[in-house]
C-alpha positions in Angstrom: -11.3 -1.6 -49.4 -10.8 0.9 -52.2 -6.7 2.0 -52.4 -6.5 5.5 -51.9 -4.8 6.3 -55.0 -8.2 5.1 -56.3 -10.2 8.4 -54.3 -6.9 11.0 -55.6 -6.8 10.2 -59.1 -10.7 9.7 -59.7 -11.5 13.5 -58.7 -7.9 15.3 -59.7 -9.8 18.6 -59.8 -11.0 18.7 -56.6 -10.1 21.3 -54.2 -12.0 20.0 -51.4 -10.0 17.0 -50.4 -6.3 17.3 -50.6 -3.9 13.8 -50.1 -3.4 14.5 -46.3 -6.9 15.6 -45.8 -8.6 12.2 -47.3 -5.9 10.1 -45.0 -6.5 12.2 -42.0 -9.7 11.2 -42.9 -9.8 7.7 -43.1 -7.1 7.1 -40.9 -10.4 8.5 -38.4 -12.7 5.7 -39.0 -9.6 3.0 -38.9 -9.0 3.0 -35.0 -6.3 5.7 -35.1 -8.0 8.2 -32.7 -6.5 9.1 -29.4 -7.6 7.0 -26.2 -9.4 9.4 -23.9 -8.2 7.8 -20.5 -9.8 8.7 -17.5 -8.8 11.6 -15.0 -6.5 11.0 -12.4 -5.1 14.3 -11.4 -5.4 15.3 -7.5 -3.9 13.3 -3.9 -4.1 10.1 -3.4 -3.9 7.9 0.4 -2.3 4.7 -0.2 -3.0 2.0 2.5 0.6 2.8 4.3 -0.5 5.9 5.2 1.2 7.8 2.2 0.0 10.9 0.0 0.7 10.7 -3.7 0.0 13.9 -5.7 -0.6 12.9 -9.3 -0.8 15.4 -11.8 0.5 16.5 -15.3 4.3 16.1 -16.4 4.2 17.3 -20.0 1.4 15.1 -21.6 0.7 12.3 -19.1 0.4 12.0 -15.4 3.2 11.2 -13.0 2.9 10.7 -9.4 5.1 12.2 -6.3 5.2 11.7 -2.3 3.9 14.7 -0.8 3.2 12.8 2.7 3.9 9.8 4.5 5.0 8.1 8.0 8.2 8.5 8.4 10.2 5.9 9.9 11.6 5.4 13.2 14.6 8.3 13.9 13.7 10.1 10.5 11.3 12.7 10.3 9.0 13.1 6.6 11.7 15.8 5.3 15.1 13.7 5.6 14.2 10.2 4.9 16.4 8.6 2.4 15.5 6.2 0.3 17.5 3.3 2.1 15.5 0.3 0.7 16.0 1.2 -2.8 18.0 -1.7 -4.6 20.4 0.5 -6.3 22.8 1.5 -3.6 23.6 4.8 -5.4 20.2 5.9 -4.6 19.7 5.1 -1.0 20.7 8.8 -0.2 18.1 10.6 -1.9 14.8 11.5 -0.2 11.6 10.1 -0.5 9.6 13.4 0.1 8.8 14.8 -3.5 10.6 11.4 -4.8 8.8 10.6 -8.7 7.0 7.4 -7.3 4.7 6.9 -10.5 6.2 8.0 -14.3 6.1 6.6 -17.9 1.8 6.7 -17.7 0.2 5.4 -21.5 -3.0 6.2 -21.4 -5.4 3.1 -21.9 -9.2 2.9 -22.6 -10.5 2.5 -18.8 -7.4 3.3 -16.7 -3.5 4.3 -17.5 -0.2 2.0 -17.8 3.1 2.5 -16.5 5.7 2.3 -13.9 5.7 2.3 -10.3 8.5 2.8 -7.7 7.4 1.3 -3.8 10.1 3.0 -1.5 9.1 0.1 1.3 10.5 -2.4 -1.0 12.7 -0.8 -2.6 11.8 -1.7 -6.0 10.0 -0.7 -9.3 7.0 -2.6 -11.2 5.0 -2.3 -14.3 2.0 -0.8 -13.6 -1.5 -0.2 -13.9 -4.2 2.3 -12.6 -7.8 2.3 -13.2 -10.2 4.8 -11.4 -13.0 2.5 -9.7 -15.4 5.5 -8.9 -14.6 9.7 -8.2 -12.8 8.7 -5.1 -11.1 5.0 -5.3 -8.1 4.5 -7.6 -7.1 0.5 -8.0 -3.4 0.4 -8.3 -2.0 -2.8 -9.7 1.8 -3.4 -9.8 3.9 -6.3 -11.5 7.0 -7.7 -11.3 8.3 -10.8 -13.5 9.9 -13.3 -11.7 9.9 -16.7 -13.2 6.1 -15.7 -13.5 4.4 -12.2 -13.2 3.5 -11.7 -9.5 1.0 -8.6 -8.8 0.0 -7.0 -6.2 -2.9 -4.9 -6.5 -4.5 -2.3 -3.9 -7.0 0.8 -3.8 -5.8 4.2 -3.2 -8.3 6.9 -1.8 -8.9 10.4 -2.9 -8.0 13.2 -0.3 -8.3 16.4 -2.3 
């Protein structure tokens, strides 16, 4: 590979390529373009019966609970979230609770973090869109090992 100094100083009169321009231009053909990861946006049914609603928080998706079966003496609007492993967060409720955040956009799906209010705990993980209407949700949790669960969300919207 030819050092760029190489390209500057051999045409010092040219206008048409600045320093910035001919890096922005072979930084192109070197792998540093933005991932185009698929589309995610809209509701999604998990298999426990709950809604997620993922959509844009700044740059990259997160995911809420807009629905779900409540438990036994709660109704949908006053669950807490009384699994959750951090007791100072067992009062907050799990309509509208951030459930999916942190999303890195990879080529054929997006990474990130997970929260399962049944379990009460968070996990890495990782979504990838199987067709228009089936999202595969993967999550991990590192024990002595990773163990993962993985499971295929539906499209409602």
């Amino acid at each position: 590979m030819v050092p760029v100094s190489f390209f500057v100083s051999a045409f010092p009169t040219s206008r048409l390529l600045s320093k910035a321009g001919l890096f922005a231009l072979l930084l192109a053909g070197t792998g540093g373009q933005a991932i185009a990861a698929p589309d995610i946006n809209g509701k999604w049914l998990t298999p426990a019966g709950a809604v997620i609603q993922i959509q844009k928080c700044g740059k990259v998706p997160c995911g809420k609970i807009v629905r779900f079966p409540a438990p036994k003496g709660y109704s949908m609007e006053n669950t807490p979230d009384l699994n959750n492993k951090d007791e100072s967060k067992r009062k907050r409720k799990v309509l509208g609770l951030t459930v999916l955040w942190r999303m890195a956009p990879q080529k054929d799906g997006w990474k990130g973090r997970v929260y399962d209010p049944r379990r009460g705990f968070s996990a890495d993980a990782t979504l990838r869109p199987k067709n228009a209407s089936a999202l595969e949700v993967q999550g991990c949790v590192r024990v002595v090992f990773n163990v993962c669960e993985k499971e295929t969300w539906r499209r409602v919207d």
